[in-house]
N, C-alpha and C positions, 0 to 999 in steps of 0.2 A: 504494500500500500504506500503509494505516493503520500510526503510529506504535509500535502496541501488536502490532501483526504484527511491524515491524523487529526489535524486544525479545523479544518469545515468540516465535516459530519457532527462532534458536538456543538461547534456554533449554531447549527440547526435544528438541531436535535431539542436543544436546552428549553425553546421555545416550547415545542411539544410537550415535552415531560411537564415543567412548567404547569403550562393549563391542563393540561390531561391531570394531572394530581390536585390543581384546583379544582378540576370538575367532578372529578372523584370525592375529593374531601367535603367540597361545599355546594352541592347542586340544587339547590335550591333559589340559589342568583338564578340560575339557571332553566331552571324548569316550565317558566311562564312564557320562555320566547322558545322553548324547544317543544311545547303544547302542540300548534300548530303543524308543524312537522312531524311527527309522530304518530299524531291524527291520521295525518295522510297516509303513512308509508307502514303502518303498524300491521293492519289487513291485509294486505299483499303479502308481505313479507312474512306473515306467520308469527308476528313478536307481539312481545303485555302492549297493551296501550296505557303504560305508566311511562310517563314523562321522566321522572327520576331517575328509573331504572334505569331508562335507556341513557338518561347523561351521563351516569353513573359507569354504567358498560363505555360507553364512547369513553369517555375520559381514562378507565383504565387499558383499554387497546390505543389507547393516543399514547400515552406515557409507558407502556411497554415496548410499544413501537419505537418512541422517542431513544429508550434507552437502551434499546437492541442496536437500532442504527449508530446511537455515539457509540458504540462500542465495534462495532463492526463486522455484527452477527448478523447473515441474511441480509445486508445491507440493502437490496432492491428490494425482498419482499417487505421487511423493514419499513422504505419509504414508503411503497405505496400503501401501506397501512397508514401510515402518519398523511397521506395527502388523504384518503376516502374518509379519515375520521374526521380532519379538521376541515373540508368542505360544506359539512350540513351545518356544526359549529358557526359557522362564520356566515352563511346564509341565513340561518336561525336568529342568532345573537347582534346582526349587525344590517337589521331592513330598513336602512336608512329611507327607503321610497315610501316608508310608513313614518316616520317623524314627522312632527310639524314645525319645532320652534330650527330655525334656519341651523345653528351655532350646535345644538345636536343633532340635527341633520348631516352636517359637516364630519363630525367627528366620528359618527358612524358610519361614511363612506370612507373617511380616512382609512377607518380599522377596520372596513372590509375590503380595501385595497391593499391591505397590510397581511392581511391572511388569504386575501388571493395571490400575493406573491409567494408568501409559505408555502402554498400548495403546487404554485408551478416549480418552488425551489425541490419539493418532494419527490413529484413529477420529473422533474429532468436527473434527481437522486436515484429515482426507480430502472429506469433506463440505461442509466451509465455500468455499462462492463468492464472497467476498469485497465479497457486498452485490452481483453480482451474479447473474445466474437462472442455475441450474443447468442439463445440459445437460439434464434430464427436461424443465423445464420452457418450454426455447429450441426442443427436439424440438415441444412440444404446440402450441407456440407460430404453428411454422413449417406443422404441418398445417393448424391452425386456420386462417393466412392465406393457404394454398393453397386450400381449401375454402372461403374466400371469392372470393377470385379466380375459381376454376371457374366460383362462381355468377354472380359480374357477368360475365363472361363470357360465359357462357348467357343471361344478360337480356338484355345487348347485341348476341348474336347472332340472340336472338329479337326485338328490338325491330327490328333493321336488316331482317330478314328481314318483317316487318310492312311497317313503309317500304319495301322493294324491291316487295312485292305490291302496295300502295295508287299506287306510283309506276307499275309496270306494268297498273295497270287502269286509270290516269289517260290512261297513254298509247296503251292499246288504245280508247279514248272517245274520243280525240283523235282518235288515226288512221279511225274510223268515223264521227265527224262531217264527216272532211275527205275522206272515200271517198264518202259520201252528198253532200258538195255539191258534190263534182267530178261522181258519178254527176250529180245534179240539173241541172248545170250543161252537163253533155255533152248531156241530153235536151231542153233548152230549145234547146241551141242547132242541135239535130237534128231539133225540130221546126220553129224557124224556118227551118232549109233545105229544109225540103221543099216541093214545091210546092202551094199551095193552098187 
């Protein structure tokens, strides 16, 4: 791991744990802007339609997240945990199109321009193979060298298959030159026995 990885992933990180253990520890700030969302996606999804719970869950896969990534375990799946948990966070807690007085209006698009960049920081964290190939391209990678394989493969069992027929026609030519001079050989010498 690159020296600028050791340094950036907890600087990023720090944020998530951060609120993820605020959100865990004290959700009830919480819980009145995370109502609405909830509502929504609860049914679908198969989860309580308790508000709490779910900040309560969010916040602890935020801060696990967070703290896998500074450390640099799973580091991709890692991120994309830390960017799916703090998107609803941030759309939930910061509707600034729902404020009226100007001055909080402000500061809540502030702070949801702030965790829309977290999230694309996570997002571009989730993707990064570390200068090595990703697994799309270790997958294309691995058909490609199977599909060569197959072919040499097929050459080679075509080529042998070639050799085993020119080797059996050698030996069928052998075996009938040595049929015809045993034949040849038996009638010479069944003519010299005859009388006459």
């Amino acid at each position: 791991m690159t020296v600028v990885r050791r340094l950036a992933r907890p600087l990023l990180a720090a944020s998530f744990v951060s609120n993820g253990l605020d959100a865990f520890r004290h959700p009830a700030q919480r819980v009145e802007a995370a109502r609405p969302l909830v509502d929504r996606v609860a049914e679908p999804l198969g989860l309580p339609r308790d508000p709490e719970t779910f900040v309560r869950a969010n916040g602890a896969a935020m801060a696990a997240a967070g703290t896998l990534f500074a450390l640099g375990r799973l580091p991709r799946l890692s991120a994309l945990v830390m960017a799916v948990t703090l998107a609803p966070t941030a759309y939930a807690q910061h509707a600034f199109w729902q404020e009226k007085d100007p001055v909080r209006r402000r500061e809540q698009r502030r702070a949801l321009v702030q965790d829309a960049s977290l999230v694309g920081a996570a997002l571009v964290a989730a993707v990064d193979t570390q200068g090595r190939p990703g697994l799309a391209w270790r997958s294309r990678h691995a058909v490609e060298q199977a599909e060569r394989t197959a072919k040499r493969a097929s050459r080679d069992a075509k080529r042998a298959g070639r050799q085993a027929k020119r080797a059996a026609q050698l030996e069928t030519r052998h075996a009938v030159r040595t049929a015809r001079s045993t034949a040849r050989g038996a009638a010479t010498s069944a003519r010299s026995a005859l009388p006459g």
